[in-house]
Every structure is written in structure tokens, then in C-alpha cells.
C-alpha positions as CSV (number, residue, x, y, z in Angstrom):
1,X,-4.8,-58.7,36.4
2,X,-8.5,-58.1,37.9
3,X,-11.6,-58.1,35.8
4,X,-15.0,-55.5,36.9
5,X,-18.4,-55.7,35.8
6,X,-18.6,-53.3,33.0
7,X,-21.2,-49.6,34.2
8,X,-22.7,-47.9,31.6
9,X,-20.3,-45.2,33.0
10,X,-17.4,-47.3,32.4
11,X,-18.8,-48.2,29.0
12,X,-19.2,-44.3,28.6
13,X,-15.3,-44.1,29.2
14,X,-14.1,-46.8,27.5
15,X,-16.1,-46.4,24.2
16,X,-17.8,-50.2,24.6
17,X,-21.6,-50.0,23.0
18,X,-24.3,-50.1,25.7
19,X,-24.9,-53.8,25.0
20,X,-21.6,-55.0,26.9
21,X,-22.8,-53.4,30.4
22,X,-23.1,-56.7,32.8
23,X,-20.3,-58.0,30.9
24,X,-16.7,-58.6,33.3
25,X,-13.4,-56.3,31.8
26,X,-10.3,-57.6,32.5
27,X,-7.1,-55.3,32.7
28,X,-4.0,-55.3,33.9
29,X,-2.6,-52.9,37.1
30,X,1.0,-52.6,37.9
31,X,1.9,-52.4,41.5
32,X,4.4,-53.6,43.8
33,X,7.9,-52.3,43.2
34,X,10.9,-53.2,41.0
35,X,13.6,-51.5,38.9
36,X,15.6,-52.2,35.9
37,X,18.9,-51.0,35.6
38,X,21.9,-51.7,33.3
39,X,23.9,-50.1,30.2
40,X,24.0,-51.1,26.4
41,X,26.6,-50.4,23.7
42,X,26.6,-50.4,20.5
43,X,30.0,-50.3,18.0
44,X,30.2,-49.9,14.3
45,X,33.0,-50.2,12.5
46,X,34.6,-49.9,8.9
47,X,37.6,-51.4,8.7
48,X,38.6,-49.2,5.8
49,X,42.5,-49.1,7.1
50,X,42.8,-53.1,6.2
51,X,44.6,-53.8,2.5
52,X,42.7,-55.6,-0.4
53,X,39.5,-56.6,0.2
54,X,39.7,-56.5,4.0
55,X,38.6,-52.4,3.6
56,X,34.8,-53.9,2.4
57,X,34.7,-55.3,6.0
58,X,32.2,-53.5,8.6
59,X,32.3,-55.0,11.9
60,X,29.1,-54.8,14.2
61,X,28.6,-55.1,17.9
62,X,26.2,-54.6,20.3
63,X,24.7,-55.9,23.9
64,X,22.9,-55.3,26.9
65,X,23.8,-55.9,30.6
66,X,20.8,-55.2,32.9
67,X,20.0,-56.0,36.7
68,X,16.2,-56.4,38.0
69,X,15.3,-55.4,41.8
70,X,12.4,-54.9,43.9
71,X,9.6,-57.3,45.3
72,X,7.9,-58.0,41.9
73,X,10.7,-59.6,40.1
74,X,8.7,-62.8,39.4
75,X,6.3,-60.9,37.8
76,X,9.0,-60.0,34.7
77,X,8.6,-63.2,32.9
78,X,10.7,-63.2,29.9
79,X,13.4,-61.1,31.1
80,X,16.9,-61.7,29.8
81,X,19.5,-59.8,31.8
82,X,22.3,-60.4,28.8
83,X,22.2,-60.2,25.1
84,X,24.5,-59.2,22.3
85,X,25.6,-59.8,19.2
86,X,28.3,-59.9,17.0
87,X,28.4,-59.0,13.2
88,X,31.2,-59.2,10.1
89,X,29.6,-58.5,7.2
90,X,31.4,-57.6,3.0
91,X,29.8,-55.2,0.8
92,X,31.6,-55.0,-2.3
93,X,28.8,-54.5,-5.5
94,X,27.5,-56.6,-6.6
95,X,27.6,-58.8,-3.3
96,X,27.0,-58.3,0.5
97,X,28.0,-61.4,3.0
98,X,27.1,-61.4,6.5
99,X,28.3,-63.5,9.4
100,X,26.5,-63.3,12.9
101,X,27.0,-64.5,16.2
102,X,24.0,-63.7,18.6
103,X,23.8,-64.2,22.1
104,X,20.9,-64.7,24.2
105,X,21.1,-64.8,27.9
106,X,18.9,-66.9,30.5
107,X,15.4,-65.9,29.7
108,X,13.2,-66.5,33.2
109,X,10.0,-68.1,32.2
110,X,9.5,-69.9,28.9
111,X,5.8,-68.0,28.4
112,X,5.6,-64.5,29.2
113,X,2.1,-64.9,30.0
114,X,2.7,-67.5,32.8
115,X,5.2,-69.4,35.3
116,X,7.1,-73.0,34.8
117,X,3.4,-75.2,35.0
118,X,5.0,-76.9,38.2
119,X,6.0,-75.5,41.7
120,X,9.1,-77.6,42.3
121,X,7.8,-79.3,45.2
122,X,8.8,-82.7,43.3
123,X,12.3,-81.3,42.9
124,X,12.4,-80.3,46.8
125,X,13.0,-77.3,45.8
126,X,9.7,-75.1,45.6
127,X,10.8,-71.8,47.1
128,X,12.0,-69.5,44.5
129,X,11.6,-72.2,41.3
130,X,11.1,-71.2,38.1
131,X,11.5,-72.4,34.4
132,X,14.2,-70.6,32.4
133,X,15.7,-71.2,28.5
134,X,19.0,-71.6,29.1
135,X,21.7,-69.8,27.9
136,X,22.6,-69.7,24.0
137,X,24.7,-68.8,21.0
138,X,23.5,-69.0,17.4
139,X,25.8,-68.5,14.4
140,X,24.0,-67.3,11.6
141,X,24.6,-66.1,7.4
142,X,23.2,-64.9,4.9
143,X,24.3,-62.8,1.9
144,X,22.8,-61.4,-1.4
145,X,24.1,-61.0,-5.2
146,X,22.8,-58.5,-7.2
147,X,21.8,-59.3,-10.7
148,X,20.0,-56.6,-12.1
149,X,18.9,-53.2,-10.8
150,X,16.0,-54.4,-9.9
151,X,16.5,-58.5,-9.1
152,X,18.5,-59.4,-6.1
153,X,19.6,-63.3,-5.6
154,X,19.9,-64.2,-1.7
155,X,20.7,-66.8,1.0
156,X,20.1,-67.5,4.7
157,X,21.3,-70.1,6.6
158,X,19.7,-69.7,10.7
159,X,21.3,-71.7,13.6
160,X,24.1,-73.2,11.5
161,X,25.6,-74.9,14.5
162,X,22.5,-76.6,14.7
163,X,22.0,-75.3,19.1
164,X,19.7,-76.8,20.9
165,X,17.5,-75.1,23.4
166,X,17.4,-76.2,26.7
167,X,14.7,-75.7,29.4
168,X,15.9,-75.5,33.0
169,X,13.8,-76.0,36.1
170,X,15.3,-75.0,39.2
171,X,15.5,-72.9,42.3
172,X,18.3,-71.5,44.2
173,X,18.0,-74.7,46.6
174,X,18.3,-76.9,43.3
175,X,21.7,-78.9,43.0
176,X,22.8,-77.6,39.5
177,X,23.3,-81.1,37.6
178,X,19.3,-81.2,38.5
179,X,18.5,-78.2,36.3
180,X,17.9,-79.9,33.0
181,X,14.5,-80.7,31.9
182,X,14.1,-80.5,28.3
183,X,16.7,-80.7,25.0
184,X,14.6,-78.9,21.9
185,X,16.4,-79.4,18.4
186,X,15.4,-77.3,15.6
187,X,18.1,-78.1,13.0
188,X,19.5,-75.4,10.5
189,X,17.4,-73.3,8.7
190,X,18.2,-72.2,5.0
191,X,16.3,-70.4,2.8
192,X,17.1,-69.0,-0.7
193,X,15.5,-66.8,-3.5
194,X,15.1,-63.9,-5.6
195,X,14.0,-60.2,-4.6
196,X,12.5,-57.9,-6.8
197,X,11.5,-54.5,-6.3
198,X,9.1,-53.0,-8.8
């Protein structure tokens, strides 16, 4: 990021009234050099074939796999190299059921906007150190019953094994039982209503 003094002529090209010349713009410049590579699938799936009610079943997947290079790569805070999830869901009128298991890979950085507040040097271990979210897998469902054409009942229930998130601080010099820093516990999330559309 770098910041200018705003020029009438840059005022001109931006489309900034004449009263901001003087003031400083900041914007943001990519340089350096780094890639992103990687493949994503995604699968869905009717099991029609199943007997009884097993034929109302659609199952869902999908994930990503990518791989950062170059010199910049601590510049992509909030990367996540792995994520998929995992869906079952039951449509038979006048109700729909859904099962979902997400997930999210180590995410480098817990702000995108900037790096772990300490360098590591109190860890012995400030080359390379960073602060990541750790690995995790949330189980989630929700579902719907409809009442009337135009009145929907439904349910949500988030993070039903009640996960906890944990923040890592580490470097590649950090002995791994030393990468714990921080247990967050959010508890389940459920939620329940009526929809109408009108």
C-alpha cells in the first residue's frame, strides 16, 4: 500500500472534487511474484436407484486443493489451501432436511488486513511465524416444512458439535506441541421460524 498527495490532475482522473487536492490517496499496488494453482470438484448426486424413501436423497460434494508459490506468499493473508464440504439432504413435499459437514483448512493469518500482532521472537522462533486458525470440521442442519403455499416452517442448527476454533502461532522452527495459543468456543447455533413470500 503507498499513499500520494492528491494533483488536481490526479483529482481530474480519479473524479475527486477540487477541494481534496493536498489531501494523501492511499491505494494498493501488486508486485512481487506468486502463483496459485490447484483443482476443485464438485459432485451431485440423486440417489434415485435407492428403494423407499432412500430415492428422495441427493448427495452433495465439493472441495478445493490449491498450492501458493512465489516470493509474496506472506502477503496472501487468509489463504486456505483446503476446503470442502459434504452434503445429504431429503426433499420429499412437503419437507426438505439437510445434513452438512464443512471443512475448512488452515487459514494463514487470522485478519486479512494484517499479520499475527507478534513476531515470534518470544517463541524463538521469529523467522517465517505467522498466526493461523487451525484446521476444522463443522456439522451443521437445517430443514424446512411447508405449510401453505405461501408459509414455510424452518430450522437451523450451526456448529452442532459445538468446534472450537483454535489459533496457532508458530514457525517452521516451532516444536509443534508449542503451536497453540488460543481455544475460541462459540456453542451451537439454532434458529427457527416461519417464511413467507408475498
Amino acid at each position: 500500500q503507498r499513499g500520494v498527495t492528491l494533483s488536481p490532475e490526479l483529482a481530474d482522473e480519479l473524479g475527486l472534487e477540487s477541494r481534496y487536492v493536498g489531501w494523501t490517496v492511499s491505494t494498493q499496488v501488486n508486485g512481487g511474484d506468486a502463483e496459485i494453482t490447484g483443482t476443485e470438484f464438485n459432485l451431485i448426486r440423486p440417489l434415485h436407484f435407492l428403494p423407499g424413501w432412500g430415492r428422495h436423497l441427493t448427495l452433495k460434494a465439493n472441495g478445493t486443493a490449491l498450492h501458493l508459490s512465489g516470493d509474496t506468499t506472506p502477503d496472501f493473508r487468509g489463504f486456505i489451501s483446503r476446503a470442502g464440504t459434504v452434503s445429504l439432504s431429503f426433499n420429499r413435499a412437503p419437507i426438505v432436511l439437510n445434513v452438512n459437514v464443512n471443512y475448512r483448512g488452515r487459514q494463514k493469518g487470522t485478519s486479512i488486513s494484517s499479520p499475527a500482532a507478534q513476531t515470534g521472537a518470544q517463541y524463538g522462533a521469529a523467522n517465517g511465524f505467522f498466526e493461523y486458525f487451525a484446521p476444522r470440521v463443522n456439522l451443521d442442519f437445517s430443514g424446512e416444512y411447508k405449510l401453505s403455499k405461501r408459509y414455510n416452517l424452518f430450522f437451523a442448527a450451526r456448529n452442532v458439535l459445538n468446534k472450537e476454533q483454535v489459533i496457532e502461532r508458530y514457525s517452521l522452527a516451532s516444536p509443534r506441541y508449542a503451536a497453540g495459543f488460543r481455544h475460541e468456543e462459540f456453542g451451537v447455533n439454532f434458529s427457527l421460524g416461519v417464511k413467507g413470500r408475498f
